[in-house]
N, C-alpha and C positions, 0 to 999 in steps of 0.2 A: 502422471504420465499422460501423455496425449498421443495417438495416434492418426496419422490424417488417412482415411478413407478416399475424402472429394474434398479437392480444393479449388478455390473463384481462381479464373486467367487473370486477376489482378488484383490487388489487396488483402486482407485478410491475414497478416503475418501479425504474428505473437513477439511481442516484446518483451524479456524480465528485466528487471531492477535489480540489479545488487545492493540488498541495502547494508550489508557490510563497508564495501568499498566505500558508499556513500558517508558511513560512519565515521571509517579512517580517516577519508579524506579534508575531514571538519578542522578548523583552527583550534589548538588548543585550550584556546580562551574560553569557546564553542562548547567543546568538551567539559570542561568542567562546569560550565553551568548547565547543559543538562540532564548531570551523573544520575542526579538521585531525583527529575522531574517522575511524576505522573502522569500521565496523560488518559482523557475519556476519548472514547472511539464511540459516538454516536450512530444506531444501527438504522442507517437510511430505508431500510423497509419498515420500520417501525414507527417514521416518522408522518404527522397532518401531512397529507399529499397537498390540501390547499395552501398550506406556508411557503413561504420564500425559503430558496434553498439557501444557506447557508455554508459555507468553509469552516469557521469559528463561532462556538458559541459566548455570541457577546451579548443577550439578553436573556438573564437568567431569571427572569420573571416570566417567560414562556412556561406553561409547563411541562413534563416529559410525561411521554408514552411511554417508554419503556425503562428498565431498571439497567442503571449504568454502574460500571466495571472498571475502577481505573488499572491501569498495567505500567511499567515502567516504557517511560520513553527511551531510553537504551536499554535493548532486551540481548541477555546472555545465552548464544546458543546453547541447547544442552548435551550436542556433541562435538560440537567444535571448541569453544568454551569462548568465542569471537563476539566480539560487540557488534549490534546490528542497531539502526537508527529505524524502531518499529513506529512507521508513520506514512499514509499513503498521501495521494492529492488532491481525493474529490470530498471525502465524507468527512461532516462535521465533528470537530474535533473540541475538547476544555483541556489547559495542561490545570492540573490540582494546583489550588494557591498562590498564582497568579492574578492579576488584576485583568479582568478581559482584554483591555489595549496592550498591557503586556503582553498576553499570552499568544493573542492575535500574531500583533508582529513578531514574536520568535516563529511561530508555527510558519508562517510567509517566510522569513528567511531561510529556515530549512528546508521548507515546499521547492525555493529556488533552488538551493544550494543540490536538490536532490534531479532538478531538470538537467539533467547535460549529461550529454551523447556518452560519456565516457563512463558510465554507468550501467548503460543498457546492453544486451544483447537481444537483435533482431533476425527473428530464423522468417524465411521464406518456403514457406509449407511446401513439398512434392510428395505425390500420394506416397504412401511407404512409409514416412519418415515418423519414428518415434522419439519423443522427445519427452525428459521428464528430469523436474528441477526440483528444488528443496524450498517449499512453501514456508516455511519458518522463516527464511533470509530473501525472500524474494519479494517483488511486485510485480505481476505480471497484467497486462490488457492486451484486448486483440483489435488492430487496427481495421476499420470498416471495408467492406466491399460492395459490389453490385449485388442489390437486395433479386434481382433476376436467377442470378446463381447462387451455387449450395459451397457449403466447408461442411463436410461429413466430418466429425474424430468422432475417436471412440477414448473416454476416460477412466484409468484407474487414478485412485487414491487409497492413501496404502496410512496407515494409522502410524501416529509420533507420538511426541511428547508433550505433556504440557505446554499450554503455549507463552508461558513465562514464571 
């Protein structure tokens, strides 16, 4: 949940991602290839700050900082029982078993497939306003403002379930 305190006279709205919707919405063809993928979520804090950022890891002769986790690429709510397309935009990504030019272009077509308007909900902070969404099926970021002014919230997070 988020609470806004202080909010900038312009910018600063929170966007979520449904990534359910984003899930249903895939072609079926889509869908079955990527039932039973894997995918690594490389953890950008953890990463040589001097390296090139990357979207895909396609040089697996780098070697890793940190110890990686694969999870399924379609993840099952575990109260809703809904398919979700667990994948963001920016952090470095491996799907398991895949040839890197593979895995690269599926990860881009779904990166795209997941950009469009009809996914998102854009709230427009006024002090007061509490807002809180279900981190397991979401993506959320917060759009920039004038570094001159403040966005006060105040956050809870409130404990789930495994996260797959």
């Amino acid at each position: 949940m988020l609470y806004a305190l202080e909010v900038p006279s312009q910018g600063g709205d929170t966007y979520w991602l449904n990534l359910n919707l984003a899930y249903e919405t895939l072609d079926e063809a889509t869908k079955r290839r990527i039932a039973d993928l894997q995918l690594i979520t490389y953890n950008p804090f953890l990463r040589d700050r001097s390296a090139s950022k990357t979207k895909y890891r396609l040089d697996r002769n780098i070697p890793l900082i940190s110890p990686v986790f694969p999870h399924p690429l379609v993840r099952i709510h575990p109260e809703s029982g809904k398919k979700i397309l667990y994948l963001d935009y920016a952090t470095e990504v491996e799907v398991v078993g895949l040839e890197p030019e593979e895995g690269a272009e599926l990860i881009e077509q779904l990166r795209q497939h997941l950009n469009q308007p009809q996914f998102y909900y854009q709230h427009k902070w006024s002090v007061g306003d509490i807002v809180y969404w279900d981190n397991q099926a979401t993506l959320h970021y917060r759009q920039a403002f004038d570094a001159n002014e403040r966005r006060v919230m105040k956050r809870v997070s409130l404990a789930g379930s495994r996260p797959f």
